[in-house]
C-alpha beads as a LAMMPS data file, in Angstrom:
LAMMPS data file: protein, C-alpha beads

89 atoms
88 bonds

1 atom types
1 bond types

-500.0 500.0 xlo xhi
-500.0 500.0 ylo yhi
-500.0 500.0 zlo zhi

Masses

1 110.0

Atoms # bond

1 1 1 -286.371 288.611 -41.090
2 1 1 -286.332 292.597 -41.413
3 1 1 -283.021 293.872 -42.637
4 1 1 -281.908 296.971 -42.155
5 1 1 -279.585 299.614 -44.784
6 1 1 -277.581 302.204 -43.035
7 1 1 -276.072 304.743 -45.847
8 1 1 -273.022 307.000 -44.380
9 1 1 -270.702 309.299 -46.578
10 1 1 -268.689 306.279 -48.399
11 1 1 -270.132 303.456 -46.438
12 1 1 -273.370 301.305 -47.247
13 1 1 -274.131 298.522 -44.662
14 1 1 -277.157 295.959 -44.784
15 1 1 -278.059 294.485 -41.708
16 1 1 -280.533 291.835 -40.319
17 1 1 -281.124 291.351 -36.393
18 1 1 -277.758 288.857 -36.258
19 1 1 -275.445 289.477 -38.722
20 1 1 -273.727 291.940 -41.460
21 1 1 -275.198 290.994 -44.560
22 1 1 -273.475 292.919 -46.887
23 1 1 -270.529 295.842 -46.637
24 1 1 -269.144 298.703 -49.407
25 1 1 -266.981 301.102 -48.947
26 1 1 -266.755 303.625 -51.932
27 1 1 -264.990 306.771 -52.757
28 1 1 -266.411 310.176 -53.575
29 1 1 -265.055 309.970 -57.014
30 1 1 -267.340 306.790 -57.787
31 1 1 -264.683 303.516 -57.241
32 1 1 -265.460 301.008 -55.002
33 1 1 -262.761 300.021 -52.968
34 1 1 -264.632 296.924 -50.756
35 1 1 -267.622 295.012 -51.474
36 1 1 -268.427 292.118 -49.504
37 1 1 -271.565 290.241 -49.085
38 1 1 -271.774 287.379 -46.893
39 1 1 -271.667 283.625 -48.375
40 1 1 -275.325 282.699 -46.709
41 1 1 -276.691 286.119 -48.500
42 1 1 -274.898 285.753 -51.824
43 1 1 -277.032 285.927 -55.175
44 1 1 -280.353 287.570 -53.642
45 1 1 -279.476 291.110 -55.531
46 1 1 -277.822 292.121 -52.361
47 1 1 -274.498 293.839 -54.197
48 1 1 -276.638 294.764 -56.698
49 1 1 -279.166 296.656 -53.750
50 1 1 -275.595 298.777 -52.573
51 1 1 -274.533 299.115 -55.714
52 1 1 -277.715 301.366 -56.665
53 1 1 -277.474 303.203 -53.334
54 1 1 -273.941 304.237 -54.353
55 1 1 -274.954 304.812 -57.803
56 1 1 -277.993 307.549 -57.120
57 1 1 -276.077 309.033 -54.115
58 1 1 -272.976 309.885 -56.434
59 1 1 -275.397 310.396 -59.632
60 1 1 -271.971 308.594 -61.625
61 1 1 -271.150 305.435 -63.166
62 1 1 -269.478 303.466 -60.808
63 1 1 -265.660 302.118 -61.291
64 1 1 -264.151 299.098 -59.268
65 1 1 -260.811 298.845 -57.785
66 1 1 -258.408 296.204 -57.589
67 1 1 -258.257 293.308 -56.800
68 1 1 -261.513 292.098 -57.920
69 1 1 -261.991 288.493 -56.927
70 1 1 -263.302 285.550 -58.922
71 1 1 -266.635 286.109 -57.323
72 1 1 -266.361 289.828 -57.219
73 1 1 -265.907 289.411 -61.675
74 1 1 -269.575 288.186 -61.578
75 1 1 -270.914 291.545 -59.893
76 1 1 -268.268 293.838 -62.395
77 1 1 -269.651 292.194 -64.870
78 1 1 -273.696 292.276 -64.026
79 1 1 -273.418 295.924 -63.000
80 1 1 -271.734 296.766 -66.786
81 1 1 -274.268 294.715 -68.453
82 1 1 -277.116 296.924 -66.692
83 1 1 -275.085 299.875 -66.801
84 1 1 -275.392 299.195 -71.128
85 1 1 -279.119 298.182 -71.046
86 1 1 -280.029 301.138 -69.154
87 1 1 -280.910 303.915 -71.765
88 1 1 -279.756 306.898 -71.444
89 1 1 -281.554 310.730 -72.089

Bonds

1 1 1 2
2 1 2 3
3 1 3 4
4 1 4 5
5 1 5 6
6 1 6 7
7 1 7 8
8 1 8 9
9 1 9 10
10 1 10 11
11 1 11 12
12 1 12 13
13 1 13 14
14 1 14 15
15 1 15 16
16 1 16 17
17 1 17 18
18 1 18 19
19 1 19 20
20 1 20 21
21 1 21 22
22 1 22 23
23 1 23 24
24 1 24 25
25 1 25 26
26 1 26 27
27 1 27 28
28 1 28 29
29 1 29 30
30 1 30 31
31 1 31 32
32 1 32 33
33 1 33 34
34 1 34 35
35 1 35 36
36 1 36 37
37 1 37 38
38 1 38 39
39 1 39 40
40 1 40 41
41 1 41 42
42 1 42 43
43 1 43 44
44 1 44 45
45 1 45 46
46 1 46 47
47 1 47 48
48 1 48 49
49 1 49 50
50 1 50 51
51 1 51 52
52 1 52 53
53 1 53 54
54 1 54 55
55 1 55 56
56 1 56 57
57 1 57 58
58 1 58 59
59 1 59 60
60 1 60 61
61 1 61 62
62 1 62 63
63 1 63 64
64 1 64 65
65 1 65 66
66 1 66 67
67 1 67 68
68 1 68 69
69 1 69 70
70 1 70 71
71 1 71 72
72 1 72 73
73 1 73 74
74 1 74 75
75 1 75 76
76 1 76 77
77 1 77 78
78 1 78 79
79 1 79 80
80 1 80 81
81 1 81 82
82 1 82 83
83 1 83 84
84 1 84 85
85 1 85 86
86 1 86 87
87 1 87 88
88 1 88 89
């Protein structure tokens, strides 16, 4: 099935024909203040997918704001490890 990303000032949205796949909401300053991705769409690299939008539209590591759920650690976590295995110039 095609999906769909629609990128507005602080708001990234995936899409397919039937559902919301995945949702974040983000801040100019770089925090992300709602990820969500739905359970059926969970660990296909779709967080990951927004996460990079956000990331080359603000050109700034990205910061996450509280609370960050059990799940939501996982994602934290995977963004700081490629966030340190990314070299930088």
């Amino acid at each position: 099935m095609k999906t769909c990303i629609s990128h507005t000032d602080g708001i990234v949205t995936i899409t397919d024909a039937n559902t919301t796949i995945g949702y974040c909401r983000y801040a100019p300053s770089g925090e992300i203040e709602y990820l969500f991705v739905g359970p059926p769409f969970r660990r296909r690299g779709y967080a990951a997918m927004m996460l990079e939008i956000v990331e080359a539209r603000l050109a700034i590591t990205l910061r996450f704001s509280p609370p960050i759920s059990p799940l939501g650690r996982h994602v934290v976590s995977a963004y700081s490890r490629a966030r340190q295995a990314t070299p930088r110039l």
